[in-house]
C-alpha positions in Angstrom: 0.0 0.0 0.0 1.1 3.5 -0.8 1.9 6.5 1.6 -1.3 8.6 2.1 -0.5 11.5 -0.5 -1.1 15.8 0.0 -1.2 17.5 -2.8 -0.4 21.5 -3.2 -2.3 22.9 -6.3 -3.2 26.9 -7.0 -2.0 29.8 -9.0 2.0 30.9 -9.6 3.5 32.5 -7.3 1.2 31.9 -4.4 3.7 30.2 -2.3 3.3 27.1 -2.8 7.4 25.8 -3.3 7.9 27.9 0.1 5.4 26.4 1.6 6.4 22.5 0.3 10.2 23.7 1.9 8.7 24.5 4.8 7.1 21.3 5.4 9.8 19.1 4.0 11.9 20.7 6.3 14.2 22.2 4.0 15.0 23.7 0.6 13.6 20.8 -1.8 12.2 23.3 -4.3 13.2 25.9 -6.3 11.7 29.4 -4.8 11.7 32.3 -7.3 10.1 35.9 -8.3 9.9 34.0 -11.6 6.3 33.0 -12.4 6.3 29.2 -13.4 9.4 28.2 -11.8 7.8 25.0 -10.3 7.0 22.8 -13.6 7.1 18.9 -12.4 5.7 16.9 -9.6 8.2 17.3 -6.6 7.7 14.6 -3.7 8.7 14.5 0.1 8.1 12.4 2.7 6.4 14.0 6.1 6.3 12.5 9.5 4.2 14.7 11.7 3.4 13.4 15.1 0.5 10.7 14.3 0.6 10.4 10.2 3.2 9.9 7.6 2.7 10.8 4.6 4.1 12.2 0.6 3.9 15.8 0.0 3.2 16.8 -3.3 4.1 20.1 -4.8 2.8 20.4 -8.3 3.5 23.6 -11.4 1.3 26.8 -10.7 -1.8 26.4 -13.1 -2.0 29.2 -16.2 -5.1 31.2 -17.2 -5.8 32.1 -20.5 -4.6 31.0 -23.7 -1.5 27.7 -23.2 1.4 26.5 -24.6 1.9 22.6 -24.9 4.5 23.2 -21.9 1.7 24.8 -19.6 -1.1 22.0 -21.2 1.5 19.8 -19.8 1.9 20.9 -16.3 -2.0 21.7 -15.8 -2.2 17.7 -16.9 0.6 16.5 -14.6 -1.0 18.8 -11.6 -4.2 17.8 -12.5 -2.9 13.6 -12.4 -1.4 14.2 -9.3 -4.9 15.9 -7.6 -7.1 12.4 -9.1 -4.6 10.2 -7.2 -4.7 12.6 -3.6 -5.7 11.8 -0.4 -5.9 15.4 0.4 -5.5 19.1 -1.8 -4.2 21.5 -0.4 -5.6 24.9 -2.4 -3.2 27.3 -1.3 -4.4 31.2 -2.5 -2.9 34.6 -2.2 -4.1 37.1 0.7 -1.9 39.8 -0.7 -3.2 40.1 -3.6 -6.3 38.6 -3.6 -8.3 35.9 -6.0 -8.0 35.8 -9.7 -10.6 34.6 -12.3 -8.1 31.5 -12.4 -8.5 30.4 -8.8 -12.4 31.0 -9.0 -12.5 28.6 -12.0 -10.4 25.9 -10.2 -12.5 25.8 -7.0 -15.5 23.9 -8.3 -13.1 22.1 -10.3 -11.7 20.5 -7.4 -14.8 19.9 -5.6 -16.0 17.4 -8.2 -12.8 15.5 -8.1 -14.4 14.1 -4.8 -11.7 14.5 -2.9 -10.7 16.2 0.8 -9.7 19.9 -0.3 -7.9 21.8 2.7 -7.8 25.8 1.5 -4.9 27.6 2.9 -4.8 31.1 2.8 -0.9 32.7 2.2 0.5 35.2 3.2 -1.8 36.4 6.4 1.0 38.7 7.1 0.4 41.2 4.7 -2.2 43.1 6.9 -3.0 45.6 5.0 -4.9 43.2 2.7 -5.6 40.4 4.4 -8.6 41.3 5.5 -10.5 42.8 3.0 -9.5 39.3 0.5 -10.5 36.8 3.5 -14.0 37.2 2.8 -13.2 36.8 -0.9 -11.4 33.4 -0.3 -14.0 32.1 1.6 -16.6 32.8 -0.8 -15.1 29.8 -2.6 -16.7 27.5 -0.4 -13.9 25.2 0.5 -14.8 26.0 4.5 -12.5 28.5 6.3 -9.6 27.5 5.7 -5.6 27.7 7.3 -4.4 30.8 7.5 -0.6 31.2 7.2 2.9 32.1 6.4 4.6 29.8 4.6 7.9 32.8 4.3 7.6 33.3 8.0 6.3 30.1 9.7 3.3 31.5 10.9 0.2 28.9 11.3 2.3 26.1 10.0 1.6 24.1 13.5 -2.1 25.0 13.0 -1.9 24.0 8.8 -0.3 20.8 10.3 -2.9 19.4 12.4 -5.5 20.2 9.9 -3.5 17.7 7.7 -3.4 15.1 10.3 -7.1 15.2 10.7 -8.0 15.7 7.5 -5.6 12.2 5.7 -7.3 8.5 7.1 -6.7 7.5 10.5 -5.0 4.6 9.5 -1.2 5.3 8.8 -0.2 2.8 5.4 3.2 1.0 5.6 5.8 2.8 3.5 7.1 1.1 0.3 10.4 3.2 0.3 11.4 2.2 3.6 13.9 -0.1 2.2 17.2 1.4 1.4 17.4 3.3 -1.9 20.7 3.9 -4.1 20.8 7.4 -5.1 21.9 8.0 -8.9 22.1 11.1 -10.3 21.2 12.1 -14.0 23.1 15.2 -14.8 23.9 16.6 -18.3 23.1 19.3 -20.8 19.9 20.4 -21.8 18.2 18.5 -24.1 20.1 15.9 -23.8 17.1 13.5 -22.8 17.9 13.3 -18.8 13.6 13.6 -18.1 12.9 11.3 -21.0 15.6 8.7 -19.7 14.3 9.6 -16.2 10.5 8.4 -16.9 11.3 5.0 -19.0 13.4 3.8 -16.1 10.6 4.7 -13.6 8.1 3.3 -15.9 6.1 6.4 -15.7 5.7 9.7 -16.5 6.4 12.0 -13.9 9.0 14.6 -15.7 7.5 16.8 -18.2 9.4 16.4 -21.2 9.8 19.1 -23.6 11.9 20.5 -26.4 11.9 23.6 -24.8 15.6 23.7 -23.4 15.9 24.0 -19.5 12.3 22.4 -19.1 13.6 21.2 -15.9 14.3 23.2 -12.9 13.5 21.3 -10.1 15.6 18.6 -9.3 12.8 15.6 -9.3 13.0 11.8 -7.1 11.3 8.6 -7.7 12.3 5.1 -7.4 12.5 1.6 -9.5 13.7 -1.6 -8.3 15.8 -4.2 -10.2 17.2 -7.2 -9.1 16.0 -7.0 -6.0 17.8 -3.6 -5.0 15.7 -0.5 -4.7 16.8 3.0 -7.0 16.2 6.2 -6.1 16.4 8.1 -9.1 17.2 11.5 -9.6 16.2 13.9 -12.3 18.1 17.1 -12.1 18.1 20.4 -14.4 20.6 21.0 -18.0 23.7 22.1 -17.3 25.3 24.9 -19.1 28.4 26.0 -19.1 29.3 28.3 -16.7 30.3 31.0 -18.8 26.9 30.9 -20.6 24.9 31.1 -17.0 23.6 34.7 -17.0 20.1 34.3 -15.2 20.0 33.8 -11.5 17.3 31.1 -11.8 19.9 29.2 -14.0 22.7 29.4 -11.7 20.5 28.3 -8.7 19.3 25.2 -10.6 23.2 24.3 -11.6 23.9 25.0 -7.5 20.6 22.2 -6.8 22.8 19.9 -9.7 25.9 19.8 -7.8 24.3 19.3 -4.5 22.4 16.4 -5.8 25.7 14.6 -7.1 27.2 15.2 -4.1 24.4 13.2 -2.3 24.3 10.2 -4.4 26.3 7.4 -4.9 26.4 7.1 -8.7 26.4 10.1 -11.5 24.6 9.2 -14.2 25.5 11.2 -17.0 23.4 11.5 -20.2 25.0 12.3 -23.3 23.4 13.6 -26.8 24.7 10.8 -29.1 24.1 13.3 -31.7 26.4 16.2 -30.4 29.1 13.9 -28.9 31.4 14.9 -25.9 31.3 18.3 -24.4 33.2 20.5 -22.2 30.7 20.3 -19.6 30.3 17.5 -19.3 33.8 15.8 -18.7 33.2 18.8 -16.0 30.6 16.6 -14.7 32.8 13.8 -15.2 35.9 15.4 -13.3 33.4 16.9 -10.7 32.6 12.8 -9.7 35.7 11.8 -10.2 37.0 14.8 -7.3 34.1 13.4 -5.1 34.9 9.7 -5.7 31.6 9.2 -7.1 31.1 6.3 -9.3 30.0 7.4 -12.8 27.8 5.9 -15.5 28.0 7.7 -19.4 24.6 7.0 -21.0 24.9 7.2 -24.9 21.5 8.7 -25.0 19.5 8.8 -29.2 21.9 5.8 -30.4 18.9 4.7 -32.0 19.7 7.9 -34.5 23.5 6.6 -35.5 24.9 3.9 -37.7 26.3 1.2 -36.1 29.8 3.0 -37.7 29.0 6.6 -36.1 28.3 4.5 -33.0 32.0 2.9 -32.8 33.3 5.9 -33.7 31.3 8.1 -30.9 32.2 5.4 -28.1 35.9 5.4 -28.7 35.4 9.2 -29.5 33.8 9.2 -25.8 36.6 6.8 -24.1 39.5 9.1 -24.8 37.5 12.2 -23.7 36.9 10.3 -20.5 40.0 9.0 -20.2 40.6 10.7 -16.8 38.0 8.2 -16.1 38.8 5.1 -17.1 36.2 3.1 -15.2 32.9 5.0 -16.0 30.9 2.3 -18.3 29.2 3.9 -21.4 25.8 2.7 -22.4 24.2 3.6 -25.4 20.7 3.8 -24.8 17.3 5.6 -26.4 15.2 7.3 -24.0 12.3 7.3 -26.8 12.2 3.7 -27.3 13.8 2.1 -24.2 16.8 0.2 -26.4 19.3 -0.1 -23.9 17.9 0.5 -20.7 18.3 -3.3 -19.4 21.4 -3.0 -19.8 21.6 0.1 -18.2 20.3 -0.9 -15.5 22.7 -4.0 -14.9 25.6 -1.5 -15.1 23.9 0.4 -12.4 23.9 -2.8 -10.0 27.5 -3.4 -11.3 28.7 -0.4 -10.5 27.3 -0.1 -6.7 28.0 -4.4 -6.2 31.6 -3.1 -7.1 31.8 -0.3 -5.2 30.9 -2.1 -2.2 33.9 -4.7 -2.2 35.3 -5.9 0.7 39.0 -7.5 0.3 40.7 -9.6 3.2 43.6 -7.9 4.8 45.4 -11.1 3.6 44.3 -11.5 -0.1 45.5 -7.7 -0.1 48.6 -8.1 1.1 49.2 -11.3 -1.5 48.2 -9.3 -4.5 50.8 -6.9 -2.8 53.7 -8.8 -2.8 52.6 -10.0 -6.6 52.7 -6.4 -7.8 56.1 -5.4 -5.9 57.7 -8.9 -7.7 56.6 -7.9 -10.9 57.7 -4.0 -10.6 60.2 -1.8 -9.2 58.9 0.5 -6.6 59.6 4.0 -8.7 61.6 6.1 -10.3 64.9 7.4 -7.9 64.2 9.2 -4.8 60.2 8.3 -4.4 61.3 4.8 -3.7 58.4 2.7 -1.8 58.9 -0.8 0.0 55.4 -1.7 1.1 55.0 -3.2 4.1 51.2 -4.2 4.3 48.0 -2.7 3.1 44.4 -2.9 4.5 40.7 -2.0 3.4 39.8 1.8 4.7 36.2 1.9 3.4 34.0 0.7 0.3 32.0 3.5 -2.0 34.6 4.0 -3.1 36.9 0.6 -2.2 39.8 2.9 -0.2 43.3 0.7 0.9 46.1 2.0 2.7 48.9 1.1 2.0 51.6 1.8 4.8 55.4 1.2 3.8 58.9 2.4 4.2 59.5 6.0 1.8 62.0 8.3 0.9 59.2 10.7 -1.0 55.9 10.8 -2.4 54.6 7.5 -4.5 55.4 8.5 -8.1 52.5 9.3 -10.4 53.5 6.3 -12.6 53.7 4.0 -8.8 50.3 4.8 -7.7 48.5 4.7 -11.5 50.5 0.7 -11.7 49.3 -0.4 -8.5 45.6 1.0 -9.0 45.8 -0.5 -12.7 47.0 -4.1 -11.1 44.1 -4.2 -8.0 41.6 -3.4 -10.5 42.3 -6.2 -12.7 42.9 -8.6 -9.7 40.1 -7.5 -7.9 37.6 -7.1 -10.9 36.7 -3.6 -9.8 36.9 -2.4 -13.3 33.5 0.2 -12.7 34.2 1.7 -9.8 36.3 4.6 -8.1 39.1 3.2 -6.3 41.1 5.0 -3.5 44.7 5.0 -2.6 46.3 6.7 0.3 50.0 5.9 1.4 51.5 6.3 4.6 55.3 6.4 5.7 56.7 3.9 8.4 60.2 4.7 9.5 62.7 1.6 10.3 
């Protein structure tokens, strides 16, 4: 059984982002002056004192005459509210209701569901007041009054909730540990597309408007009997070309993402090949010791010829990292994405290795038989090495030195424990440590 599920709908800018930060308990969504900012489904699990449930935040609805894009998130919104267990209608007492918001009401009262209206903004006193009686001519009750900016009534909007859902908390699916991946990449590249054939579902809005995303966006797949929590994130530009505010606050949400998740999945346009930014991606894991993924995204569009040619293209702009799989996949038709999929458990099964202290220091002894330490005056005699930590696999190796390991040392010995170990996927970690005679 699913969690219960709240869902925010109104108008742009009516606070609803702030107000789905302010119940997730921190800065999940993007908040800007920026009508339309807010485009997908964003989700969050909330534990209040007797109910847990998902919090919903959902694109602000557009009056008037709409785009495909704005058809789009009306219909995502709109799929969300038929699925609730509870709306929340959350209107503006600042500047009162528009002819949008007096359309949606009876709209939501025939979905048959719970709707909870929350009144925004109470702080703004000097018109409060006078659009309170506006609001509740709606009728959707009362309401919550509050401030989702400045916390006010959020205790009171809470309680409401917890009435208002059943009184019988459902187990939660997602309590079983999830490997976060990250899909990170250009615009257009076919990250939301990729993102919604691996859930099975569409839950990104895809578009061929460039920068469609903003929000980074979470769901989860299992395979092989190990849970995914997936990670849609917006197009990265370079940084040179990031003028707007907006777009250097969704790059800021990009990076935060990878460095929270376990594997960087990176999406390539198999029609535009390798780009600068993203072996910046690819160099930004690499720093973190994240493991990496390349997904050849539109192969379906290249000869098997162009294909060869892209991949070893691809390998020798990666070649900082060597161990990052590529997978040539199609987002539009789902070629690819079993195998995508088994790299993913590859990759994390790898990077979770655990070597005995005494295979280790056999494999050692192996290496230092076949190889002189280094070049004159970084001269290493390893003594033993042990197992730091896995995610990535990290060994110490501790030995007599009269320097630093040479470059050419440390690449040798990470080259030989790969192949011994078969942990051809993943990061790997060496750190050396001096032990005087």
């Amino acid at each position: 059984m699913p969690l219960p599920s709240v869902i925010i709908l109104g108008a742009p800018n009516v606070g609803k982002s702030r107000l789905f930060n302010r119940l997730a308990g921190g800065r999940r969504s993007l908040v800007h002056a920026t009508p339309g900012v807010t485009r997908d489904r964003l989700e969050a699990r909330i534990t209040l004192d007797q109910r847990t449930f998902l919090l919903v935040d959902t694109g602000g609805l557009s009056p008037g005459h709409q785009g495909e894009l704005e058809k789009e998130i009306e219909r995502q919104a709109l799929a969300a509210a038929r699925e609730a267990d509870l709306l929340l209608f959350v209107v503006d007492l600042k500047n009162g209701l528009t002819a949008l918001e007096r359309d949606l009401a009876p709209k939501l009262r025939r979905l048959g569901r719970p709707v909870l209206l929350v009144l925004n903004k109470v702080d703004a006193t000097s018109s409060a007041e006078e659009n309170r009686a506006e609001a509740w001519s709606l009728g959707l009750g009362e309401g919550v009054e509050i401030s989702a900016e400045h916390a006010v009534g959020i205790s009171e909007l809470c309680d409401a909730i917890e009435q208002a859902l059943p009184e019988q908390p459902a187990p939660d699916p997602e309590s079983i540990e999830a490997i976060p991946v990250a899909i990170v990449g250009r615009p257009n590249a076919g990250k939301s597309s990729l993102f919604n054939h691996l859930l099975g579902k569409q839950r990104a809005i895809v578009s061929a408007v460039p920068g469609t995303t903003h929000d980074r966006l979470e769901g989860f797949f299992d395979y092989s009997g190990q849970r995914y929590r997936l990670i849609d994130t917006a197009g990265l530009r370079r940084g040179a070309r990031v003028h707007e505010p907006l777009e250097a606050l969704t790059a800021a949400v990009a990076r935060g993402v990878m460095d929270r998740s376990a594997i960087t999945l990176v999406v390539l346009d198999a029609a535009r090949g390798v780009d600068r930014q993203d072996l910046a991606v690819g160099g930004y894991a690499l720093r973190t010791h994240r493991s990496l993924v390349v997904a050849l995204n539109k192969a379906d569009l290249l000869s098997r010829g162009e294909l060869k040619e892209l991949r070893t293209r691809t390998r020798e702009e990666f070649g900082f990292a060597r161990f990052a799989p590529q997978v040539p996949v199609s987002a539009l038709t789902g070629r690819g994405l079993r195998v995508l999929k088994s790299t993913l458990r590859t990759v994390w099964e790898q990077g979770g290795r655990r070597v005995s202290t005494g295979v280790l220091n056999r494999l050692m002894k192996q290496f230092c038989r076949r190889r002189s330490a280094s070049p004159r005056r970084r001269t290493v005699r390893p003594l033993y090495a042990t197992q730091e930590g896995v995610h990535p696999p990290s060994f110490i190796v501790f030995g007599h030195a009269t320097g630093r390991p040479h470059f050419a040392y440390r690449r040798g010995l990470e080259n030989f424990l790969r192949h011994q170990l078969e942990l051809t996927h993943t990061p790997l970690v060496l750190r050396f440590r001096s032990r005087r005679s």
